[in-house]
PAVO-923604 format. One record per residue: x, y, z of N, C-alpha, C in turn; residue number from 1. Coordinates in steps of 0.05 Angstrom, whole numbers, plus 5000, padded with zeros to 4 digits. Atoms other than C-alpha are relative to their C-alpha. Example, Ala and Ser with C-alpha at 12.3 -4.5 7.8 and 13.67 -1.06 7.14 Angstrom:
REM residues 2
- 5018 | 4976 | 5000 | 5246 | 4910 | 5156 | 5018 | 5024 | 5000 | 1
- 4984 | 4976 | 4999 | 5273 | 4979 | 5143 | 4985 | 5022 | 5014 | 2
END
This chain:
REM residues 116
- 5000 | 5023 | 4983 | 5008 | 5206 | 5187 | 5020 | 4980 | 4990 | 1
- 4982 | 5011 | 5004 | 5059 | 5149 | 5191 | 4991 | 4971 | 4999 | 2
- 5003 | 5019 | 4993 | 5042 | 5083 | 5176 | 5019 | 4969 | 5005 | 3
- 4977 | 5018 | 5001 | 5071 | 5018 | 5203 | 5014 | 4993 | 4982 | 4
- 4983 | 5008 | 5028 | 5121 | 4985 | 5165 | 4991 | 4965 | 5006 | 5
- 4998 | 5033 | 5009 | 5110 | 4904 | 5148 | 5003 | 4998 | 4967 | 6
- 4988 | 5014 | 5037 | 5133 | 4855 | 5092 | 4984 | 4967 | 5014 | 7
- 5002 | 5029 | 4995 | 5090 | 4793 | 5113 | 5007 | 4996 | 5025 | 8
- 4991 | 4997 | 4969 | 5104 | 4822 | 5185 | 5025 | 5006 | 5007 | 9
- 4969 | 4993 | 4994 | 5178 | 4841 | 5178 | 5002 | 5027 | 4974 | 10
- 4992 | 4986 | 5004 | 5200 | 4907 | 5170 | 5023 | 5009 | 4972 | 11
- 4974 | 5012 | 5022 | 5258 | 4921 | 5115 | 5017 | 5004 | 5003 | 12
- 4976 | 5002 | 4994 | 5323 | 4914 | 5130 | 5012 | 5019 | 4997 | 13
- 4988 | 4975 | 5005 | 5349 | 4972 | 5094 | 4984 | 5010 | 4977 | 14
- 5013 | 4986 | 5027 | 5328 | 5018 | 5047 | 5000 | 5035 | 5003 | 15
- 4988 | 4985 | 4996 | 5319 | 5085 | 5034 | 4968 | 5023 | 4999 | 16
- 5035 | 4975 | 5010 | 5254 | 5146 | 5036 | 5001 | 5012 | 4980 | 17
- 4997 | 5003 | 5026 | 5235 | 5153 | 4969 | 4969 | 5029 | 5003 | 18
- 5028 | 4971 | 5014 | 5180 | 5227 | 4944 | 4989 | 4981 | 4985 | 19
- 5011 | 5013 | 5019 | 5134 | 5188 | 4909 | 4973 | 5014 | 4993 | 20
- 5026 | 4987 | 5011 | 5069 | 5237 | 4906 | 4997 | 5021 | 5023 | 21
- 5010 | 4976 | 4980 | 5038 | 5298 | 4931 | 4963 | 4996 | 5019 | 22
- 5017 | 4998 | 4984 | 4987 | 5294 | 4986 | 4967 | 5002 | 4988 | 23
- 5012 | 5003 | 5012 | 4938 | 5319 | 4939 | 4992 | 4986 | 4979 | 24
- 4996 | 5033 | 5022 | 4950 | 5260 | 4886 | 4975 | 4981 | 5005 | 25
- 5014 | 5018 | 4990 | 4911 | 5227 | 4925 | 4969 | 4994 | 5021 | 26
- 5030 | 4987 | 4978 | 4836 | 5234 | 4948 | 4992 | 4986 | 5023 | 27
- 5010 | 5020 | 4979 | 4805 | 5204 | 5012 | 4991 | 4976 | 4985 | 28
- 5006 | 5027 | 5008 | 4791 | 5131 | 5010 | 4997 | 4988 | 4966 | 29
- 4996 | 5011 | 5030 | 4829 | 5127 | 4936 | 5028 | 4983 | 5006 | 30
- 4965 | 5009 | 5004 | 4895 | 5088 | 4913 | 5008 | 5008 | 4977 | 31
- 4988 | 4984 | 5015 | 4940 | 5112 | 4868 | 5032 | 4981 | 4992 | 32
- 4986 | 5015 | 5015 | 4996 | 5073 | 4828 | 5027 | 5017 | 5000 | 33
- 4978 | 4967 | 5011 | 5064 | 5118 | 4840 | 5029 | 4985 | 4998 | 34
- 4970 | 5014 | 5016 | 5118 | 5068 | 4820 | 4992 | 4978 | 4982 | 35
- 5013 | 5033 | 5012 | 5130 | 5010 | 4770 | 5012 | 4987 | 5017 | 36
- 4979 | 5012 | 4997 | 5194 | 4983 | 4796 | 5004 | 5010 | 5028 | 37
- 5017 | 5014 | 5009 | 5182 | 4964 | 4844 | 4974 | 5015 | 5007 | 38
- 5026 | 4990 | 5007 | 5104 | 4969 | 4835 | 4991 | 5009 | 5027 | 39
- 5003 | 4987 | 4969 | 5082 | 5008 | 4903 | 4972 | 5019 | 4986 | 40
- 5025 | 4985 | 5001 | 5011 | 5039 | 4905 | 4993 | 5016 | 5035 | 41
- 4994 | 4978 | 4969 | 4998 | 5096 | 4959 | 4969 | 4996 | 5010 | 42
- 5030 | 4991 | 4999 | 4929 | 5094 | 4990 | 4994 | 5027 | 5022 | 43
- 5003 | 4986 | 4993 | 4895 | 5151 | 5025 | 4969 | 4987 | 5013 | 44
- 5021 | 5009 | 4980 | 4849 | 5127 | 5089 | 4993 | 5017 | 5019 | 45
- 5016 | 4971 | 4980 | 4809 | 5180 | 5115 | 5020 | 5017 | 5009 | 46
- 4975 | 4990 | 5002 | 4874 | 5221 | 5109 | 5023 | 4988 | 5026 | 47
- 4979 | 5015 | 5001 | 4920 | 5176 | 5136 | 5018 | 4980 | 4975 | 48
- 5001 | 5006 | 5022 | 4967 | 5151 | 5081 | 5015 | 4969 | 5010 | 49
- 4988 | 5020 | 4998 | 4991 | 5080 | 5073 | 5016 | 4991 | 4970 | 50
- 4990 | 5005 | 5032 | 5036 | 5041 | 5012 | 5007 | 4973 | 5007 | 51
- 5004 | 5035 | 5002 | 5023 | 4975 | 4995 | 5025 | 4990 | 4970 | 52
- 4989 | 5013 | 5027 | 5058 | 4926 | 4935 | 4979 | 5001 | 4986 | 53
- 5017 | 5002 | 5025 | 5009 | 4943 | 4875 | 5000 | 4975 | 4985 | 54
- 5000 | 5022 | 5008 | 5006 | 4868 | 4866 | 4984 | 4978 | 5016 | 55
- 5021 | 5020 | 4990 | 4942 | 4822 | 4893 | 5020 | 4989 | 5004 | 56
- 4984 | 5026 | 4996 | 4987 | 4759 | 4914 | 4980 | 4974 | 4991 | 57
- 5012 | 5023 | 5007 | 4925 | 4717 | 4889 | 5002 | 5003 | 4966 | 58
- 5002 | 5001 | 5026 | 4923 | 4742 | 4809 | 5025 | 5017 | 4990 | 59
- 4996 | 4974 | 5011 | 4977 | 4796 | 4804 | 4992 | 5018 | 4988 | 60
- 5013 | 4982 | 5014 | 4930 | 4841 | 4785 | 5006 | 5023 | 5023 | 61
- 4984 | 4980 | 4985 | 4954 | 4914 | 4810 | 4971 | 5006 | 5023 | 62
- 5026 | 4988 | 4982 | 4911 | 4934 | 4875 | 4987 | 5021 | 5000 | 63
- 5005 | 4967 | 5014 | 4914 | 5005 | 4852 | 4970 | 5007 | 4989 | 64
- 5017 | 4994 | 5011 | 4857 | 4986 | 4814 | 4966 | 4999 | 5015 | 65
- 5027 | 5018 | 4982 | 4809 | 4960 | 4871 | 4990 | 5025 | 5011 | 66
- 5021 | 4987 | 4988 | 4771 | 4996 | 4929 | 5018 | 5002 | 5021 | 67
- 4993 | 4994 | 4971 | 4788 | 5025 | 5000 | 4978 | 5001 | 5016 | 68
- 5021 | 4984 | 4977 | 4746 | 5019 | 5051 | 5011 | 4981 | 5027 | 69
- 4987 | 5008 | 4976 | 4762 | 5010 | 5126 | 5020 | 4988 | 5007 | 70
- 4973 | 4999 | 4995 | 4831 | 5014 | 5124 | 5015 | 4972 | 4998 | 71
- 5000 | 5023 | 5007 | 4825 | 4954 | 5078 | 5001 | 4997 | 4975 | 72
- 5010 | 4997 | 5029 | 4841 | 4948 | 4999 | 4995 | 4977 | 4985 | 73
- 5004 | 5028 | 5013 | 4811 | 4898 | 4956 | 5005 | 5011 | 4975 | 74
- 4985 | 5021 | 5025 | 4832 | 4862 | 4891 | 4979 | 5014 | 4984 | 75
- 5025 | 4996 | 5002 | 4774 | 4891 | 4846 | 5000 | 4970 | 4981 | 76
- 5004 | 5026 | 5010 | 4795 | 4823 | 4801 | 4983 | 4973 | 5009 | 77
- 5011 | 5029 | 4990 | 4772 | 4769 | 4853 | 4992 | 5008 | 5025 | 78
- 5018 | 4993 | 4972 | 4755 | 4807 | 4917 | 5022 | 4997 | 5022 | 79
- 4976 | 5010 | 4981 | 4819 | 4789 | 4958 | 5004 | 5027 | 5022 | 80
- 5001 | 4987 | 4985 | 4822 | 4839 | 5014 | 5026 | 5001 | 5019 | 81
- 4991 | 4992 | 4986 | 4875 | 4865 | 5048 | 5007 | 5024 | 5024 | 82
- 4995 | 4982 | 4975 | 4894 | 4900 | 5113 | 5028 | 5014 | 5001 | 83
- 4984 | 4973 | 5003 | 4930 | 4970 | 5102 | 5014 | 4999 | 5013 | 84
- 4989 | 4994 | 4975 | 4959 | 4965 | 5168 | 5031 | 4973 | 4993 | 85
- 4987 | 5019 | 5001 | 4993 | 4898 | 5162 | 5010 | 4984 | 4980 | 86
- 4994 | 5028 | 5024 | 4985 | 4860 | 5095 | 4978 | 4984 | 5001 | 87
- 5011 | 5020 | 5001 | 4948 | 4817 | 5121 | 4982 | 4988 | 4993 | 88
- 5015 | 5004 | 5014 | 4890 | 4780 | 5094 | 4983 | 4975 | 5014 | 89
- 5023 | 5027 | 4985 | 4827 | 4727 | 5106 | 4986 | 4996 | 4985 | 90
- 5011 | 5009 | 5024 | 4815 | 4719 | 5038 | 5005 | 4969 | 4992 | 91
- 4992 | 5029 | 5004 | 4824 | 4645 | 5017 | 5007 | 5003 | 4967 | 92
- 4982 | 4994 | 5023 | 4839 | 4673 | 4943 | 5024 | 5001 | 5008 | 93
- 4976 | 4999 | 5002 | 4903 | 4699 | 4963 | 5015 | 4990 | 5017 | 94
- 4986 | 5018 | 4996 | 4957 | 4672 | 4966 | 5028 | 5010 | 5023 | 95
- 4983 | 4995 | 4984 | 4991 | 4702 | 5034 | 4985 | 5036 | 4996 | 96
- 4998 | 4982 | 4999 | 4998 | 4775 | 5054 | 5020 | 5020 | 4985 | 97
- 4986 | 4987 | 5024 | 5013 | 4829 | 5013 | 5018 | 5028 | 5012 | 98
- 4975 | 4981 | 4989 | 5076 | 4881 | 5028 | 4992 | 5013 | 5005 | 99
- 4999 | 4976 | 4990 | 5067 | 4940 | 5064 | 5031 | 5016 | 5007 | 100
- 4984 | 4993 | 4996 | 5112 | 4999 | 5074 | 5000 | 5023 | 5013 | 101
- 5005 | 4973 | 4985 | 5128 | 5062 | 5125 | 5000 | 5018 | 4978 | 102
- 5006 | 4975 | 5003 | 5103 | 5120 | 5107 | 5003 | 5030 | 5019 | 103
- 4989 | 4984 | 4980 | 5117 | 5190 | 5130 | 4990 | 5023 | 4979 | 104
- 5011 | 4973 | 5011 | 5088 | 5266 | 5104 | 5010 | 5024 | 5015 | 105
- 4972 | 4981 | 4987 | 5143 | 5319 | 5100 | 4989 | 5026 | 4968 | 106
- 4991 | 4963 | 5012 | 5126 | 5395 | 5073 | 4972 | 4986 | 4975 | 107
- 5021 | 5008 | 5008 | 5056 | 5358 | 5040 | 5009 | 4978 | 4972 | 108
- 5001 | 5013 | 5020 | 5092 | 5314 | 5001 | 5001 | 4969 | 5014 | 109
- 4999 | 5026 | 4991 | 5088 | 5228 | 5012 | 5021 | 4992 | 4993 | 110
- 4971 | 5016 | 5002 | 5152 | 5189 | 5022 | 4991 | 4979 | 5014 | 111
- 4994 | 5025 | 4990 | 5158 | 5120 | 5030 | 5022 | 4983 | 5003 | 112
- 4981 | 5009 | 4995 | 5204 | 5075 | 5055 | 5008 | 4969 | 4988 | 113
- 5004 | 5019 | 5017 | 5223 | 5021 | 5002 | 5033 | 4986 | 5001 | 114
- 4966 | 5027 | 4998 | 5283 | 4954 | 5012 | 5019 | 5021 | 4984 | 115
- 4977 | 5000 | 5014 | 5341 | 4973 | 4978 | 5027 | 4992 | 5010 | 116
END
């Protein structure tokens, strides 16, 4: 599955589709940490995949480490919740919406589509 692309609601200008994990890397409703640089976490939502910035925007604490549920990952630091789809958020911790990026599943492997 392919998910939208946002940055705070904008797309990325350019860039390029990047292999960053295998299909099985990643279990239903887990996240998974598959860059540092930059820091990009993949999640897996009832096998649809999405890839967020592995960076809360309220503590920088990586999201990787939080929870998924309803196509939603929280902070496990402070609880900050974001929306897989968009970024977006209705947490009053954080501090804005956090990056999202397209995704795309080619021959069972995950590529994402990251600025450059």
């Amino acid at each position: 599955m392919t998910a939208p692309d946002t940055d705070g609601g904008s797309p990325p200008a350019t860039g390029s589709w990047t292999d960053v994990c295998s299909v099985d890397d990643v279990d239903v409703d887990d996240v998974v940490r598959v860059r540092n640089e930059p820091p990009v976490a993949v999640v897996n939502a009832d096998g649809d995949f999405y890839a967020v910035r592995d960076i809360c925007t309220h503590e920088d604490f990586p999201l990787s480490e939080g929870l998924v549920c309803d196509r939603r990952i929280e902070c496990s630091f402070h609880g900050a919740a974001f929306d897989l789809v968009t970024g977006e958020t209705d947490s009053l911790l954080a501090e804005g919406p956090v990056a999202t990026y397209p995704t795309r599943v080619v021959d069972g492997r995950v590529h994402v589509l990251l600025p450059g």
